[in-house]
Each structure stands twice: as C-alpha cells, then as structure tokens.
C-alpha positions as CSV (number, residue, x, y, z in Angstrom):
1,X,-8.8,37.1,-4.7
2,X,-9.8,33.6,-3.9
3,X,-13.7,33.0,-3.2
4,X,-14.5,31.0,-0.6
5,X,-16.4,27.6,-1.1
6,X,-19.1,28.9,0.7
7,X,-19.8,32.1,-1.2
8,X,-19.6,29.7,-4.1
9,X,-22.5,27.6,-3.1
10,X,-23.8,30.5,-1.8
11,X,-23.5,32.3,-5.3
12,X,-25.5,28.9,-6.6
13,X,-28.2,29.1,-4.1
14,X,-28.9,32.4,-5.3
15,X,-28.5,31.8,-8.8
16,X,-30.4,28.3,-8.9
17,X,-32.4,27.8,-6.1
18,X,-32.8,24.2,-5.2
19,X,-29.6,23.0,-6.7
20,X,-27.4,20.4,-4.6
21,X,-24.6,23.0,-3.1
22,X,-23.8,20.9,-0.3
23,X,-20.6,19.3,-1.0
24,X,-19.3,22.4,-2.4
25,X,-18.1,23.5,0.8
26,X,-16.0,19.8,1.2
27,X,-15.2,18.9,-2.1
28,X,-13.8,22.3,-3.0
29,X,-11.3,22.4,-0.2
30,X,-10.3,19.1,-1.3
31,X,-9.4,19.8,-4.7
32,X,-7.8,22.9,-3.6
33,X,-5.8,21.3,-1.1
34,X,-4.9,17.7,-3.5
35,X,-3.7,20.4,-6.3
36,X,-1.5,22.3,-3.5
37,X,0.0,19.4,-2.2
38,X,0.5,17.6,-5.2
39,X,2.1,20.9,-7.1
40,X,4.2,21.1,-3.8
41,X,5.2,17.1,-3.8
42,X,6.4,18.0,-7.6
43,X,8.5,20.7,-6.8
44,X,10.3,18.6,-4.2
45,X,10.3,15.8,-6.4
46,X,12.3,17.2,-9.0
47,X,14.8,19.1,-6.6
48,X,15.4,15.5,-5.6
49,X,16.0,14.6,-9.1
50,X,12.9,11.8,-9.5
51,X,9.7,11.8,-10.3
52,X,6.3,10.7,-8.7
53,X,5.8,7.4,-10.2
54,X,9.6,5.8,-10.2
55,X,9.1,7.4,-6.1
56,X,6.3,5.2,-6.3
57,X,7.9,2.0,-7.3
58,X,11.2,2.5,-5.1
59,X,9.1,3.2,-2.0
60,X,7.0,-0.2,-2.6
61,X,10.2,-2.2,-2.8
62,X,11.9,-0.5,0.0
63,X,8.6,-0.5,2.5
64,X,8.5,-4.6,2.0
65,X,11.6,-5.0,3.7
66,X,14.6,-7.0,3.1
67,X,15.8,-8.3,0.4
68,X,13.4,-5.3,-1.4
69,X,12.1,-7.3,-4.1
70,X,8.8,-8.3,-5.3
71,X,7.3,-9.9,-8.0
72,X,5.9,-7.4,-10.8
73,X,1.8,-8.7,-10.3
74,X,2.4,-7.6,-6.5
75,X,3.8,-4.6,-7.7
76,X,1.1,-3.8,-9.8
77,X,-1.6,-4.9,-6.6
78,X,0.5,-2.7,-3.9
79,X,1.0,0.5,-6.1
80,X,-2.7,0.2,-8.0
81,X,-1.7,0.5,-11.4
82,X,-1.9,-2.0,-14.3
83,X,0.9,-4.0,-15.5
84,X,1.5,-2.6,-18.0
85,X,2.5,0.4,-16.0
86,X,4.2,-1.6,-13.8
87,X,6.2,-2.7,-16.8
88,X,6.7,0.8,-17.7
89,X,8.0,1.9,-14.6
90,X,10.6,-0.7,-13.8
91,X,11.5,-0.4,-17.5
92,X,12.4,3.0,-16.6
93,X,13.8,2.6,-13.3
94,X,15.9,-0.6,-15.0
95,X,17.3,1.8,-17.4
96,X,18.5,4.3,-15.0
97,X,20.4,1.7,-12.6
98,X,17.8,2.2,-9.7
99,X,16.2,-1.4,-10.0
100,X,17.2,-5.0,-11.1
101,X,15.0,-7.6,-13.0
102,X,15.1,-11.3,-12.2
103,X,13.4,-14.3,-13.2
104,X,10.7,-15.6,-10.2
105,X,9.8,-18.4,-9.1
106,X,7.1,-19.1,-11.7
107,X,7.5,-19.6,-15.4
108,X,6.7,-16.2,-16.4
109,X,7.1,-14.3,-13.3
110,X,9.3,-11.4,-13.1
111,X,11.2,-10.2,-9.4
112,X,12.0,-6.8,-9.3
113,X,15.1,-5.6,-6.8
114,X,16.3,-2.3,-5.5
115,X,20.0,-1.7,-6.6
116,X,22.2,0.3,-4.2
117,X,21.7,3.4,-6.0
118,X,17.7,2.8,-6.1
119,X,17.9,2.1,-2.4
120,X,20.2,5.6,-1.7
121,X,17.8,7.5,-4.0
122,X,14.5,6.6,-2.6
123,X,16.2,7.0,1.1
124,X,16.7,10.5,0.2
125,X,14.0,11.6,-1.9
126,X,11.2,10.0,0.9
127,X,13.1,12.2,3.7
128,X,12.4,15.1,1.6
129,X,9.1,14.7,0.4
130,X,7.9,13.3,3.7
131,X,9.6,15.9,5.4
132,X,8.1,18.4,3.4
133,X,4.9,17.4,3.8
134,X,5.5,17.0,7.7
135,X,6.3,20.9,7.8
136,X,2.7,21.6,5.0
137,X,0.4,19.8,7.9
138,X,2.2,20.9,11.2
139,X,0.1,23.6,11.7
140,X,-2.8,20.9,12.4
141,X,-2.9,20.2,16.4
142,X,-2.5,16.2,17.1
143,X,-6.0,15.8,18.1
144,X,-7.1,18.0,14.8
145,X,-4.7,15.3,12.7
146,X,-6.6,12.2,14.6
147,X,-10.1,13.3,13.9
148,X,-9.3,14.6,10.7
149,X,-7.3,10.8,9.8
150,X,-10.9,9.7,10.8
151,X,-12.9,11.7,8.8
152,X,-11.0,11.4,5.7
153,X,-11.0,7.9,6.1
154,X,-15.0,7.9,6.4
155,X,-15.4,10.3,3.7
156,X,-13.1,7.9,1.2
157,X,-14.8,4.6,2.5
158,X,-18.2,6.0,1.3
159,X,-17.3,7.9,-2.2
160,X,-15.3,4.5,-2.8
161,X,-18.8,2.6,-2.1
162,X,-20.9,5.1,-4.4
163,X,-18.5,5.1,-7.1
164,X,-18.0,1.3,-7.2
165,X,-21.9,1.0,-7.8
166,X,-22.3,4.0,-10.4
C-alpha cells in the first residue's frame, strides 16, 4: 500500500508539530512521477537497443537540422553536460558507427555529424520513447496539459532561482 503525500505530511504534523510539511504534498508526487517515467523511458530505451545519454546526443544533432552537425562546446551548452561528457558520449557513439568526428572551423574545435545509422537509430528510438510517453500523459485533458505546462514551468523558474542563490 502506497501512502499518500498527504497522510505523510499529515503523519509529520502529528508527529512534529510545526515542521514545514507543505511541499510534501508537491514534491512527493514529483519524485514519484520523475522515478515512473524515467524507469519507464529505460525500459523503452533498451527495447530500442540505446541508452539515455547516446538518445541524448543523437536527438541534439538531429533537432539542429540539416547537415546534423555541431561543434562539441555547443554540444556540451544544448545537452547541459560538461565536456568532458560530451567527449565521452561521442566517443561512444563514434565507436558504435552512430556519429562522425571532424575538424571545425577553429584550431581545436571538433564537429560532430550523425552517420546514416545514427540518423535511422535516433528516428526510431524518439518515435518510441515519445510515443510512449504520449500514451503515459494522455489521460491528462488538453486544457489540464496547458495549465499544468504552466505550472511546471513556474514551479522550475523559481527552485532554479532559490537554488542558484543557496
């Protein structure tokens, strides 16, 4: 049996009277739903034979349009990693056919390019995990997706504010 996030803040309230509960009731739903969905996005991921962060760099290069390349630092700015990871993950991808390196336009600037195969795989594999997550939402009336679009939005905007000047 699950308890609710309100019998938990509840259970707080009686236990420590005067102790913050009130984000319980959002932030608990949250991490419930984030570790649903993101066990979920896993379980497509690997019937589509990739994983999360090699998704991650094919969808950057195929959402900036033709020719699909980029430079590795916008890479890194577009998928928020470092560049190290960045380096990481195209080393990867290299190895497995699904990108190409190339020297950029700078003297130590590095392009990265989907290959055919990367192109085919990520074409897939965002169908299916997109699609998937289409059908986990559905359920959600347009109007309900709109407001709640808003309100996440809000909700990120401001932790992003308080965390930046912790």
């Amino acid at each position: 049996m699950t308890i609710s996030p309100r019998q938990i803040a509840q259970a707080w309230e009686r236990e420590r009277p005067g102790t913050p509960t009130g984000s319980i009731e959002i932030v608990t739903p949250i991490l419930r739903l984030a570790k649903l969905f993101a066990d979920d996005r896993a379980r497509v991921l690997r019937q589509a034979g990739v994983d999360s962060a090699t998704l991650d760099l094919l969808s950057t290069l195929r959402r900036s349009g033709p020719p699909y390349r980029l430079g590795t630092r916008e890479l890194a700015a577009r998928t928020l990693v470092t560049a190290g990871a960045i380096s990481q993950r195209v080393a990867r991808a290299e190895e497995q056919g699904l990108v190409v390196r190339t020297p950029g336009d700078g003297r130590r600037s590095v392009e990265v390019a989907l290959t055919a195969q990367g192109h085919a795989l990520v074409e897939s594999s965002v169908d299916q995990v997109l699609g998937r997550e289409a059908a986990l939402v559905a359920d959600l009336p347009p109007a309900e997706r709109e407001a709640l679009v808003t309100l996440l939005d809000a909700l990120t905007q401001g932790v992003r504010r308080r965390v930046a000047s912790s």
